[in-house]
C-alpha positions as CSV (number, residue, x, y, z in Angstrom):
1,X,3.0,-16.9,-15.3
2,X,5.4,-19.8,-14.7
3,X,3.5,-23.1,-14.0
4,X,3.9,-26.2,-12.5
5,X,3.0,-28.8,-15.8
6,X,2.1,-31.5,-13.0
7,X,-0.2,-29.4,-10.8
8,X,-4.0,-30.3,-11.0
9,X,-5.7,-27.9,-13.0
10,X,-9.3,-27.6,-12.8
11,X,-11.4,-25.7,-15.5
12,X,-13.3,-22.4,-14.1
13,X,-16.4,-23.6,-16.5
14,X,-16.6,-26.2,-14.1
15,X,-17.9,-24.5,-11.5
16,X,-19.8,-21.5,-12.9
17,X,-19.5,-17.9,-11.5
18,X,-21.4,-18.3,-8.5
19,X,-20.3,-22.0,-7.9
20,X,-16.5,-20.1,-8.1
21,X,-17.8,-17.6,-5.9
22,X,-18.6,-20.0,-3.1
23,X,-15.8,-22.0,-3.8
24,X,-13.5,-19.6,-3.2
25,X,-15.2,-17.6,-0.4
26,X,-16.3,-20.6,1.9
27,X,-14.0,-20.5,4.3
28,X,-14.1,-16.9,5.0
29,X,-15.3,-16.1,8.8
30,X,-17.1,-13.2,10.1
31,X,-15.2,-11.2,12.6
32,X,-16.2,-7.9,13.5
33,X,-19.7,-6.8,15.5
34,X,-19.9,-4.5,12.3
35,X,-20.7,-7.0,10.3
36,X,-24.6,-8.1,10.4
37,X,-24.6,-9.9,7.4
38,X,-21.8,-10.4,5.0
39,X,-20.9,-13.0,1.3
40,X,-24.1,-14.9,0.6
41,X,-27.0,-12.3,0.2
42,X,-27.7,-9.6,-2.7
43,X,-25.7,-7.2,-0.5
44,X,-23.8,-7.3,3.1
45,X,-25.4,-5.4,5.5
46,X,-22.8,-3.4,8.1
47,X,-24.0,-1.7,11.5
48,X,-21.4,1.2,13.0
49,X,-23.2,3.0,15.0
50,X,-22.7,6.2,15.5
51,X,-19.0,6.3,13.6
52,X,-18.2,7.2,10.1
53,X,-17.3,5.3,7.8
54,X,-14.8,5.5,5.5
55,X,-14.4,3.8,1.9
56,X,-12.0,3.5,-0.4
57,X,-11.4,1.4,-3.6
58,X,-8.3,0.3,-5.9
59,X,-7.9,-1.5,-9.3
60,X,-4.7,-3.4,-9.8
61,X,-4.7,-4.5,-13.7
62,X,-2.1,-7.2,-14.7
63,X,0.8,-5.4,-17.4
64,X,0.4,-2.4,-15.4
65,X,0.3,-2.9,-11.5
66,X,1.9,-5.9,-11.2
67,X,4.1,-8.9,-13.3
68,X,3.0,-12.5,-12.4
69,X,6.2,-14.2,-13.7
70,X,7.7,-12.9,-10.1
71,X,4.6,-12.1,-8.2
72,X,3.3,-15.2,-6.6
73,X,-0.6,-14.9,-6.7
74,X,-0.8,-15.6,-2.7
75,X,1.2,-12.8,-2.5
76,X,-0.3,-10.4,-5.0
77,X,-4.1,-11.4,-2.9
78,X,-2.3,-10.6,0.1
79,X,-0.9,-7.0,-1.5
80,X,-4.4,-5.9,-3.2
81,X,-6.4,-6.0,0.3
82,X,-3.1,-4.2,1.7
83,X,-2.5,-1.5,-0.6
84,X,-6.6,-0.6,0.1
85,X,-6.5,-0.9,4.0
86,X,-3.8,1.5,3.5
87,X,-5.8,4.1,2.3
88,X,-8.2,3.5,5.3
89,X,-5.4,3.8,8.0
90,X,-4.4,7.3,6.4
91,X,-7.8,8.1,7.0
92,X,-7.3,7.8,11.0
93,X,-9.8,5.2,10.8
94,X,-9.8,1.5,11.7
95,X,-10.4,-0.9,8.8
96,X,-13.1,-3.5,8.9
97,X,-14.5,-5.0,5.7
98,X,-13.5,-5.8,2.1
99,X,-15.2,-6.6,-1.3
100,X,-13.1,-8.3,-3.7
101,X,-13.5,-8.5,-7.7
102,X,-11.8,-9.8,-10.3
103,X,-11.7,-10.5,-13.7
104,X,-10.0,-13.6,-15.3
105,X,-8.9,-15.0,-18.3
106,X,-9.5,-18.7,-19.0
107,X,-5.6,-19.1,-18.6
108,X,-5.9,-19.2,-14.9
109,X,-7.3,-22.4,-13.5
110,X,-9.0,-22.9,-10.4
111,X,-6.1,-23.6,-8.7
112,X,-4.4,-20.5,-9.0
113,X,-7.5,-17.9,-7.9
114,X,-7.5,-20.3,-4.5
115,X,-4.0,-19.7,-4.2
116,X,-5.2,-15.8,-4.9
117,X,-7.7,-16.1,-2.2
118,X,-5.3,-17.7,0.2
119,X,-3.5,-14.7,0.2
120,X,-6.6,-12.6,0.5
121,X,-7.4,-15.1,3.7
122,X,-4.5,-14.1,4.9
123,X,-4.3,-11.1,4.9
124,X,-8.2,-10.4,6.5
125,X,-6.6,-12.5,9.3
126,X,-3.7,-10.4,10.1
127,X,-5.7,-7.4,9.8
128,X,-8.6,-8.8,10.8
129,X,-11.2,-7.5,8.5
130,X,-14.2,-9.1,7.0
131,X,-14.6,-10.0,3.6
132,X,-18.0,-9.6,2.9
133,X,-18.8,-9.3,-0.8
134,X,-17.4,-8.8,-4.1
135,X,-17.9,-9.9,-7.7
136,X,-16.3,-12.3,-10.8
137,X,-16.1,-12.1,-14.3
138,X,-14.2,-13.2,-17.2
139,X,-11.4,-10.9,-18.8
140,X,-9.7,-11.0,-22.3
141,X,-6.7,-9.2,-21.0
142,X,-5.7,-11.5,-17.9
143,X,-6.3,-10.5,-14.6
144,X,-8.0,-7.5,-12.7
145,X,-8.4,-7.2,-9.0
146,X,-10.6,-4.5,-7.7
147,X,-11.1,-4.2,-3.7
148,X,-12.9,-1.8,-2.3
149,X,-12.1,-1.2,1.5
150,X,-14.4,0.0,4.4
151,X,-13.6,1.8,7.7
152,X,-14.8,3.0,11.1
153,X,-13.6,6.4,13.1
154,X,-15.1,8.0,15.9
155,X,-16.5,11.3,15.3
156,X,-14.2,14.5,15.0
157,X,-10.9,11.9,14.7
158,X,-11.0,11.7,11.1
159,X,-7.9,13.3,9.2
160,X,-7.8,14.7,5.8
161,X,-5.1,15.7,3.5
162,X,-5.7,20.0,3.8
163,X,-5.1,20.1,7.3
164,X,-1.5,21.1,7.7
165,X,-0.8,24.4,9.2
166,X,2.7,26.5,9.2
167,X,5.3,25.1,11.4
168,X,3.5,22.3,12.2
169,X,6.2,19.3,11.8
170,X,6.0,16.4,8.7
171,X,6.8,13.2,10.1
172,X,7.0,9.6,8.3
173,X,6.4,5.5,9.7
174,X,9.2,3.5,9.0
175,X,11.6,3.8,6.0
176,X,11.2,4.5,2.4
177,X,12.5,3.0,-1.1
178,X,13.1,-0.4,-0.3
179,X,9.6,-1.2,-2.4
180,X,11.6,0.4,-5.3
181,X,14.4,-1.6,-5.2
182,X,12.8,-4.6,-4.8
183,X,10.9,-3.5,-8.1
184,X,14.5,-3.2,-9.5
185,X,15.9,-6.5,-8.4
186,X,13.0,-8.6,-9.5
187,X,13.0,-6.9,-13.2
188,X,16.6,-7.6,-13.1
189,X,16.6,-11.4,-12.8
190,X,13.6,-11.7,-15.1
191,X,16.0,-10.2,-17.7
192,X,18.6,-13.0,-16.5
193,X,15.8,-16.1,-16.5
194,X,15.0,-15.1,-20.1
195,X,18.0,-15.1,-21.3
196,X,18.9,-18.2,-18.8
197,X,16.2,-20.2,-17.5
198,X,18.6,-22.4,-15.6
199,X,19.7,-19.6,-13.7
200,X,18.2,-19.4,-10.1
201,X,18.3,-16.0,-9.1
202,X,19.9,-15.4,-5.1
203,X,17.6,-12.8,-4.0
204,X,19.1,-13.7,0.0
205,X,20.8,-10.5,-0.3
206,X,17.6,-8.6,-1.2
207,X,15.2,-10.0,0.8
208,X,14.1,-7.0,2.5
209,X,13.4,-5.0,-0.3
210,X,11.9,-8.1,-2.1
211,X,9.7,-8.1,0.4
212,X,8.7,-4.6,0.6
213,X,7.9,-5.3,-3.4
214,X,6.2,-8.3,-3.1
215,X,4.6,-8.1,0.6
216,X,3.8,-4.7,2.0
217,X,2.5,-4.0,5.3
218,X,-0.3,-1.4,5.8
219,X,0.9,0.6,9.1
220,X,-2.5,-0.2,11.1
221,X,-0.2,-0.4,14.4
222,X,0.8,3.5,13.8
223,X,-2.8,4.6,14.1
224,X,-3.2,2.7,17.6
225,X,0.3,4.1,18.3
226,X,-0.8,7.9,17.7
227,X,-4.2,7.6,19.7
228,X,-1.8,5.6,22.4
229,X,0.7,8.3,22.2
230,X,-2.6,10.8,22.2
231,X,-1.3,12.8,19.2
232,X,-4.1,13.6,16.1
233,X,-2.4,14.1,12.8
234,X,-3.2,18.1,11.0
235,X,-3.3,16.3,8.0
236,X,-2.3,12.5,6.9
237,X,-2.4,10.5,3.5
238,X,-0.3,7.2,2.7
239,X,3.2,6.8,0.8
240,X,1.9,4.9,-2.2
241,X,3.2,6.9,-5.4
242,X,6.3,8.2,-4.0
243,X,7.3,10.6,-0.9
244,X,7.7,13.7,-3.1
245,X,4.0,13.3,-4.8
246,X,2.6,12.8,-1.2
247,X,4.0,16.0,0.1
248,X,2.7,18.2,-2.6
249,X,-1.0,16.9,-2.2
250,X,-0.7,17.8,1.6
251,X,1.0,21.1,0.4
252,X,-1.6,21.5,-2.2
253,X,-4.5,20.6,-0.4
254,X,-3.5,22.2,3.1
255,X,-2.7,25.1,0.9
256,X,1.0,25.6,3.0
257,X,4.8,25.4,2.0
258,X,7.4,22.6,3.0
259,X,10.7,22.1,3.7
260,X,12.0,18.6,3.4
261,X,15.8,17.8,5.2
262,X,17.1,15.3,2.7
263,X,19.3,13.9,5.8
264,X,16.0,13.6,7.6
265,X,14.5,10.8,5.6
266,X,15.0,7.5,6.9
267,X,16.7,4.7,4.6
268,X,17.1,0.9,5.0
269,X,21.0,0.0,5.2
270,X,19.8,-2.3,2.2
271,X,18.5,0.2,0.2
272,X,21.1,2.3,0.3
273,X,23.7,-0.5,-0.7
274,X,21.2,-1.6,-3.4
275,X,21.5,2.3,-4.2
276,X,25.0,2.0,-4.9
277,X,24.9,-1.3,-6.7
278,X,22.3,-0.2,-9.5
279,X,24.0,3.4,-9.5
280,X,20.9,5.2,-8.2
281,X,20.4,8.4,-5.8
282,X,18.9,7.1,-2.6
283,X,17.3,10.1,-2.6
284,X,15.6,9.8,-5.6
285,X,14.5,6.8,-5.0
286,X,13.0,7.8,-2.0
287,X,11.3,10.6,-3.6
288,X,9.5,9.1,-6.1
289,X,10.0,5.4,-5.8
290,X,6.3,4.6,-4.4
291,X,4.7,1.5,-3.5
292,X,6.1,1.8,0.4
293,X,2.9,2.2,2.0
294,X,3.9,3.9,5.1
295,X,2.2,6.6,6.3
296,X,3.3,10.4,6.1
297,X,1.5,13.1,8.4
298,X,1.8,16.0,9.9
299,X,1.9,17.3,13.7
300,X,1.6,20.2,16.1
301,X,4.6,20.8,17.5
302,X,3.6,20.5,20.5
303,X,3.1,17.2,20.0
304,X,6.8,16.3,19.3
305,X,7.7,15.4,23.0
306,X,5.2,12.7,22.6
307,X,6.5,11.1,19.1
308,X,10.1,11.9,19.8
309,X,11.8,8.8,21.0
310,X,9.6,6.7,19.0
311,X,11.7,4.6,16.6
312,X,8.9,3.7,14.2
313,X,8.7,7.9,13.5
314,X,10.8,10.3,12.0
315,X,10.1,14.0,11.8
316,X,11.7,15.0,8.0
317,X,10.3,18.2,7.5
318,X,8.7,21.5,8.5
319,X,5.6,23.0,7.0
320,X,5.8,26.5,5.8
321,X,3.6,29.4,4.7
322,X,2.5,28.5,1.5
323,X,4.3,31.7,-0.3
324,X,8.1,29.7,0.7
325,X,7.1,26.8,-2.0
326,X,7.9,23.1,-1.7
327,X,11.5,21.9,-1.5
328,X,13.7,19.9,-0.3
329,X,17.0,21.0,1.6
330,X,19.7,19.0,0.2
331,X,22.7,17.6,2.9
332,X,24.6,20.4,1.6
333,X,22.0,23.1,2.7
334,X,20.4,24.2,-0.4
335,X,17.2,24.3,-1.4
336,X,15.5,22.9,-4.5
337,X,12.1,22.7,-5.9
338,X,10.1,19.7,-5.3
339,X,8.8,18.1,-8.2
340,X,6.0,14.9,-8.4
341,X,8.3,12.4,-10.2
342,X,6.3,9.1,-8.6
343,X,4.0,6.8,-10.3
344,X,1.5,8.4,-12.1
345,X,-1.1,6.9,-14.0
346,X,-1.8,7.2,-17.8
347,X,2.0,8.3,-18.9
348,X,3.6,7.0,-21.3
């Protein structure tokens, strides 16, 4: 973690855990009429009515799910609450409160969990969630950030991963890879500070996929787009360990083929020309890059007039019977076996 040597630094022992816990949390406001009592209690207390509720929880573990020597810590509080609002938006539901954890080292000063929380701030503004609980601890192997999500959907509009049904259509938000890439650029001038710490890296030229690293967006607008457009997903789940992993849960689960046009799926003009810089298959990158948290789902075709000339959409594939397999039909027209090549955890 690069520091600034003249920046105030201000012992967590100063302030104890629940002294850091207000600290950090005081500025937090409630805004949704779910929320009937949220931080400062044993336990929020949340009133939905007669919707479900949805919940969903991720651990990001320094080392492993992120690098703080490029990750600035407004940005990483910003990307934990994303990454699990993610999850709820797959879910067809509308996202409402947080909990946030974490467990520090006594390397971080006070300083840099506000600058954490900032990010966390943030981010329940944009989406405009609650954050209404969460825990701290101390951690011998520097930071932990665990935030558990929770989410509202009417009755009946809930969509799950098994509901895909032959020659229903598989449609994806936005583009895919750039998160990848951005993964690839930042490791790259690491490798050149080390060996050069005078070097200032120009990452102009990769902003976007930089950002898609650094910064993702959870696709809340896309579920108010589909209940605009009047379209419920068969079956929907989120693009977080690569494209090719998240088709063959749908497959799996939904218990149904796929075909997947390789000249379907949509690609950045920066990715592709950071493609060709670092000598990499777009495609492949696409596949199994991960971390792009858009959303893939699939549709009745007779809901394709509706999502047609939508430019945040694009239909890639076509579910079959589950006897055709999983593949991918390559630009030249042949077909090959879809493997899950994303992130997965626990490999070496």
């Amino acid at each position: 973690m690069i520091e600034d040597k003249n920046k105030q630094r201000t012992q967590l022992s100063d302030l104890g855990e629940f002294g850091l816990i207000d600290h950090l949390t005081k500025n937090f406001e409630i805004k949704q009429s779910s929320t009937v009592k949220g931080i400062g209690d044993d336990a929020a207390v949340l009133d939905f009515k007669k919707n479900k509720i949805v919940v969903t929880t991720d651990l990001l573990v320094e080392g492993v799910h992120f690098d703080l020597s490029y990750m600035p810590l407004k940005h990483l509080g910003y990307k934990a609450v994303v990454v699990n609002l993610s999850d709820v938006y797959a879910m067809n539901a509308n996202a409402t409160q947080i909990t946030v954890s974490i467990g520090v080292s006594n390397r971080f000063p006070l300083e840099a969990l506000e600058d954490l929380y900032a990010g966390i701030m943030t981010a329940s503004k944009v989406y405009n969630i609650d954050v209404v609980g969460g825990d701290t601890t101390s951690s011998n192997t520097g930071l932990l950030i665990s935030v558990t999500a929770i989410g509202e959907v009417e009755e009946d509009n809930e969509v799950y991963r098994n509901g895909a049904k032959p020659n229903d259509l598989l449609v994806v938000t936005g583009d895919l890879g750039g998160a990848y890439l951005g993964l690839q650029v930042l490791e790259r001038e690491k490798e050149v500070y080390k060996v050069n710490p005078n070097n200032q890296p120009d990452l102009e030229p990769y902003s976007y996929v930089v950002e898609r690293q650094l910064k993702p967006e959870a696709r809340k607008d896309v579920v108010k787009l589909l209940k605009n457009l009047d379209v419920k997903p068969t079956s929907m789940i989120d693009v977080s360990d690569g494209l090719s992993s998240e088709i063959i849960h749908i497959c799996k689960q939904s218990k149904v083929g796929c075909d997947l046009y390789e000249n379907k799926i949509p690609l950045d003009p920066q990715v592709i020309s950071a493609c060709e810089e670092f000598n990499i298959d777009s495609t492949t990158v696409a596949l199994n890059g991960g971390e792009d948290y858009e959303l893939l789902f699939t549709i009745s075709q007779k809901d394709f007039p509706k999502i047609k000339a939508n430019p945040s959409l694009s239909v890639i594939g076509y579910i079959r019977e589950p006897q055709d397999g999983i593949h991918l039909v390559t630009r030249a027209e042949t077909k090959i076996p879809i493997q899950a090549q994303g992130w997965k955890n626990f490999n070496a």
